[in-house]
Short mmCIF file of the C-alpha atoms (twelve columns), coordinates in Angstrom:
data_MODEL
# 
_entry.id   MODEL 
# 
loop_
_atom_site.group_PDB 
_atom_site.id 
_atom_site.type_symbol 
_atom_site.label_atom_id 
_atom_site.label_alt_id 
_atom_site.label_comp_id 
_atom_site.label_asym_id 
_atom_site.label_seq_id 
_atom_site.Cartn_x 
_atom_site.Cartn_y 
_atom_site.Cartn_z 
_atom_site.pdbx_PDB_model_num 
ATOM 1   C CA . UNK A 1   0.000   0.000   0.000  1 
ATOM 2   C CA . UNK A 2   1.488   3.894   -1.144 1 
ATOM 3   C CA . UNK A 3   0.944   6.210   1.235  1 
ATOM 4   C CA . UNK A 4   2.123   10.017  1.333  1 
ATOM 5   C CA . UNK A 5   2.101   12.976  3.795  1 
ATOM 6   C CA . UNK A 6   3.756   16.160  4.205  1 
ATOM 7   C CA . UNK A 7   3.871   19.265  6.709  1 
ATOM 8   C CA . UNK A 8   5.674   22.182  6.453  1 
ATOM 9   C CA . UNK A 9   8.525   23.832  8.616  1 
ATOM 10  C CA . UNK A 10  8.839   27.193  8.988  1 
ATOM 11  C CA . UNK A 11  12.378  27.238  8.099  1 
ATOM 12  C CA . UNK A 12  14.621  28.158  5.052  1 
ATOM 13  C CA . UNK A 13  15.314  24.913  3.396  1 
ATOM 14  C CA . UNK A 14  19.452  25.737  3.588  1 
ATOM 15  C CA . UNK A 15  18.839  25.339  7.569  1 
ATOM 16  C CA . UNK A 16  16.435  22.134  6.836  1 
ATOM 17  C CA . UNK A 17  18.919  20.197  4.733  1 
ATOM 18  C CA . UNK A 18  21.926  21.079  6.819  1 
ATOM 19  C CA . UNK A 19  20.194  19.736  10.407 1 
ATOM 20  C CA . UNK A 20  18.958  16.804  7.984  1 
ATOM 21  C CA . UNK A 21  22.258  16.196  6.788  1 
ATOM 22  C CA . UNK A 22  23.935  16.241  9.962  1 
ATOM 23  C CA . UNK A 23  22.029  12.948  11.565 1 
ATOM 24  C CA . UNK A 24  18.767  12.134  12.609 1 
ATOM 25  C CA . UNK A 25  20.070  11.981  16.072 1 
ATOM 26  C CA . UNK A 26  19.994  15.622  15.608 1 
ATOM 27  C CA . UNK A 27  16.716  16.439  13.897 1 
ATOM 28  C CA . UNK A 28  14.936  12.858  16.419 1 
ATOM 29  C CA . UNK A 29  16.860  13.300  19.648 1 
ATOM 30  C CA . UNK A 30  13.565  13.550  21.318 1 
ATOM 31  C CA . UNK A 31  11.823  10.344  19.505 1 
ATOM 32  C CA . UNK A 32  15.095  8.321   19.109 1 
ATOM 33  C CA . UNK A 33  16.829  6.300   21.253 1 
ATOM 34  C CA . UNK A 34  20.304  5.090   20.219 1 
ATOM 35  C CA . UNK A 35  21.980  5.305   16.608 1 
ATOM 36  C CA . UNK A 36  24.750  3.166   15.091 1 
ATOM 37  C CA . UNK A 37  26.109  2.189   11.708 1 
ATOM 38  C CA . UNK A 38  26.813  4.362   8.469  1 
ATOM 39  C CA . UNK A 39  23.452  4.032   7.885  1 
ATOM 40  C CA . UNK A 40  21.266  5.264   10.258 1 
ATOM 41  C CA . UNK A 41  19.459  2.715   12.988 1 
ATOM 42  C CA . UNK A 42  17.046  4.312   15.912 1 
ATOM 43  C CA . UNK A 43  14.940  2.654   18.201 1 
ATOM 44  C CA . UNK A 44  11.939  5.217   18.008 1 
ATOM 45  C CA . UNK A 45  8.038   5.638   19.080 1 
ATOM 46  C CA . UNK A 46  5.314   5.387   16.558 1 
ATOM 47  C CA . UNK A 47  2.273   6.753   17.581 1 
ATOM 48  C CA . UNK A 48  -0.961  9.052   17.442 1 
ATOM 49  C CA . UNK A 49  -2.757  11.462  20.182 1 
ATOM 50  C CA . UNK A 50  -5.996  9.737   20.835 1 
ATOM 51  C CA . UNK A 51  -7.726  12.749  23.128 1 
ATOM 52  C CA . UNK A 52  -5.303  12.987  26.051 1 
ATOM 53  C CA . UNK A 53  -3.951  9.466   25.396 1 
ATOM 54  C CA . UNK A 54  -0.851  8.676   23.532 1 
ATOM 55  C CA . UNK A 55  -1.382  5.696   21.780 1 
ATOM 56  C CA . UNK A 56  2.376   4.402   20.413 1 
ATOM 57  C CA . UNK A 57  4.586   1.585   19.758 1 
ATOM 58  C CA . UNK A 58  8.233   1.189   19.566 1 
ATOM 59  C CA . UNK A 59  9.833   0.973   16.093 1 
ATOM 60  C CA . UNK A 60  13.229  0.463   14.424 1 
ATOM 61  C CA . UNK A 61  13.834  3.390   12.282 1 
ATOM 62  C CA . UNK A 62  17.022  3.270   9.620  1 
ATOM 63  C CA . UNK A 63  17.837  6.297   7.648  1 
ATOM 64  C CA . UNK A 64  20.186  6.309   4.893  1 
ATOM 65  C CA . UNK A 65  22.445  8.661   3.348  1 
ATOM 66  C CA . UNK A 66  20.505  11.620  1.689  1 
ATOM 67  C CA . UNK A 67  20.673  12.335  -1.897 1 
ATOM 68  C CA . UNK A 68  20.087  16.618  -2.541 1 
ATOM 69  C CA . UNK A 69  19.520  18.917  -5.749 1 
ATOM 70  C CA . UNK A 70  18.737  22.420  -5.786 1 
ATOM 71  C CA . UNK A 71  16.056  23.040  -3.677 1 
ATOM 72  C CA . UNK A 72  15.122  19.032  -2.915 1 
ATOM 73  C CA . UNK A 73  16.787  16.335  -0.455 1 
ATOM 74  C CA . UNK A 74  15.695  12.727  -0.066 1 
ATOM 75  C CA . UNK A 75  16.645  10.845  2.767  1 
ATOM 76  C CA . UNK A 76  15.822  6.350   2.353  1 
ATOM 77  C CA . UNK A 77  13.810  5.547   5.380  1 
ATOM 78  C CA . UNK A 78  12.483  2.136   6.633  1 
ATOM 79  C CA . UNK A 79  10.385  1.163   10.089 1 
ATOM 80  C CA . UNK A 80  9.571   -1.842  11.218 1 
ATOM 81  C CA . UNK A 81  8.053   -2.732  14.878 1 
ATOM 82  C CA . UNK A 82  10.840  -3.429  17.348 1 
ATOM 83  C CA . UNK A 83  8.814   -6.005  19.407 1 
ATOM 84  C CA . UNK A 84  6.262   -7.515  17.285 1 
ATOM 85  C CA . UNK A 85  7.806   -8.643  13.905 1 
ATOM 86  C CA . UNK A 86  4.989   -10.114 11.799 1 
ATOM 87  C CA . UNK A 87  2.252   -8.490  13.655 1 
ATOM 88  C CA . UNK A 88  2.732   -5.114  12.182 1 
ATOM 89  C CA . UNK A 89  3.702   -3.033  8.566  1 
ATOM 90  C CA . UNK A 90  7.278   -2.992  7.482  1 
ATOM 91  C CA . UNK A 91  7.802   0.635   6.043  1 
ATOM 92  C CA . UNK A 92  9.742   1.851   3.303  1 
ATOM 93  C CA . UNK A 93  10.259  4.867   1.518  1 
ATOM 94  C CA . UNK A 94  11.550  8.414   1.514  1 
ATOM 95  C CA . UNK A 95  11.509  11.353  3.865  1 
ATOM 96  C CA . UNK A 96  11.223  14.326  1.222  1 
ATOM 97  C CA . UNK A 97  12.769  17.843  1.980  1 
ATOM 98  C CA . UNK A 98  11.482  20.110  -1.144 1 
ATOM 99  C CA . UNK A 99  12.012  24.561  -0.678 1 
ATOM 100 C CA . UNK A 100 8.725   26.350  -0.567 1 
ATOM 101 C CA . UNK A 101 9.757   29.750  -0.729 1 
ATOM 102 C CA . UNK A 102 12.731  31.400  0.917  1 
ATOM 103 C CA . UNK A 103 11.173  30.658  4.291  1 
ATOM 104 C CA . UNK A 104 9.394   27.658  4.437  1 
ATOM 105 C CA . UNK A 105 9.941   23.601  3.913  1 
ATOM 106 C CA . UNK A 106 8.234   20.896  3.288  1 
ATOM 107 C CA . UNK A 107 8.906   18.229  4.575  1 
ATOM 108 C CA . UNK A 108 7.148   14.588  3.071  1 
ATOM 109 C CA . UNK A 109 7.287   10.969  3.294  1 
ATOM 110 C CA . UNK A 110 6.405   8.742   0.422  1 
ATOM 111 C CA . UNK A 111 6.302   5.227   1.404  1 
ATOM 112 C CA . UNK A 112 5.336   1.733   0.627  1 
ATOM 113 C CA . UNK A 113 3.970   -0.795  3.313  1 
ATOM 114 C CA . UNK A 114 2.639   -4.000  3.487  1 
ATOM 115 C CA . UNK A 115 -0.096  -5.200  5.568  1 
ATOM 116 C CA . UNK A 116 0.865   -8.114  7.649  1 
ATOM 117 C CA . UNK A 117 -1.233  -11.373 7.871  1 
ATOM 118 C CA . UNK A 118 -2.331  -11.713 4.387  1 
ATOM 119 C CA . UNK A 119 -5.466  -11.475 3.081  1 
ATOM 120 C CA . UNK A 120 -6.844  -10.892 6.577  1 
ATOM 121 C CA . UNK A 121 -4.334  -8.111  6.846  1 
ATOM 122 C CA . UNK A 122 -4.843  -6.149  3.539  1 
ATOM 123 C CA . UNK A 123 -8.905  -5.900  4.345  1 
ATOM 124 C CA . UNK A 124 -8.115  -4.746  7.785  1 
ATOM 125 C CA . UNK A 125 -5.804  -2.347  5.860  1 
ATOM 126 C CA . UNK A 126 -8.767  -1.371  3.369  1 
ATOM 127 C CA . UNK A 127 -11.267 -1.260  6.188  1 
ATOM 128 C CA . UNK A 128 -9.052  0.862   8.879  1 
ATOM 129 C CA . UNK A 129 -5.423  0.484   9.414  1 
ATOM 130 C CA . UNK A 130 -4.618  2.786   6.073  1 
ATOM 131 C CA . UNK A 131 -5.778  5.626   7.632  1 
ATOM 132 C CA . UNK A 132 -3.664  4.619   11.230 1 
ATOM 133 C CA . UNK A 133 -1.061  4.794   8.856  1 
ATOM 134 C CA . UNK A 134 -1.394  8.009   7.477  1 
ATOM 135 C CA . UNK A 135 -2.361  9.502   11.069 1 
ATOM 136 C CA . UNK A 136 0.419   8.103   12.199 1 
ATOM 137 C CA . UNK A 137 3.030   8.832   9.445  1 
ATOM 138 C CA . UNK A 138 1.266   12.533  10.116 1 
ATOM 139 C CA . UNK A 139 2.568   12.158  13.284 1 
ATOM 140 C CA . UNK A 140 5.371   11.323  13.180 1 
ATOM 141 C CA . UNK A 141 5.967   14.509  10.581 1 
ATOM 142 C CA . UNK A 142 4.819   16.498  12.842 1 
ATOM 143 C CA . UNK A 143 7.118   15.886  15.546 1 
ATOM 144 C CA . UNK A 144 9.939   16.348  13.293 1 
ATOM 145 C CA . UNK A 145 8.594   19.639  11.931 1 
ATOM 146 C CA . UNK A 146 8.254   20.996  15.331 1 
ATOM 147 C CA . UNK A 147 11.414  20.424  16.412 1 
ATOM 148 C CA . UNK A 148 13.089  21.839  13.798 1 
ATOM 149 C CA . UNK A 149 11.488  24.568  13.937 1 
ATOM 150 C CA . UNK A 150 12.138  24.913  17.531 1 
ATOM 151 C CA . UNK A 151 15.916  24.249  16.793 1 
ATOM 152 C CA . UNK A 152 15.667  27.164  14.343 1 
# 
């Protein structure tokens, strides 16, 4: 299943790429845990506000190396749950950095998952669990966005 979401920082992207660049462990200190490799791989949380209830799970997050042109930066990016393999989506795609002005960034996943359990899995998926992803992918995002742009 494709899924894609975006938010936007209110940040130059020059200042975006360059805290990007530098690590996740400096644009996820708050979400991640530990980091190791050339590759990136953090133990994270996954999650949605439901009311005043957090409802989360703890993921492995790996980031690659970023790729940039003028004015757009991809960074490879794969989840998977850090407890229950099987049980839940493997994730795979690319966190998107793209210039919106001289002020402003957008910042985007597009990503690729697959619903565990089979058949039984993909009409869950159909029925609710695509839009868990996307609220949670939103997220996610959004925790990102807002500490960058209180790093800024």
């Amino acid at each position: 299943m494709f899924l894609r979401c975006s938010v936007v920082v209110a940040r130059p992207i020059a200042e975006v790429e360059a805290e990007m660049a530098a690590g996740a462990e400096n644009w996820m200190p708050a979400m991640a845990r530990q980091a190791n490799g050339d590759g990136e791989e953090l133990l994270s949380e996954l999650g949605f506000n439901l009311g005043k209830r957090r409802i989360g799970r703890r993921i492995k997050v790996e980031i690659g190396a970023p790729s940039a042109t003028a004015g757009l930066m991809f960074l490879p990016i794969r989840w998977r749950s850090a407890t229950e393999v099987g049980l839940f989506p493997t994730l795979e795609g690319a966190l998107e950095v793209a210039a919106l002005g001289s002020s402003r960034t957008q910042l985007g996943l597009s990503a690729n998952y697959e619903p565990p359990l089979g058949l039984i899995g993909k009409i869950a998926d159909r029925a609710l669990f695509h839009r868990v992803a996307e609220v949670t992918v939103n997220d996610f995002l959004a925790r990102i966005g807002k500490w960058l742009e209180r790093t800024a």
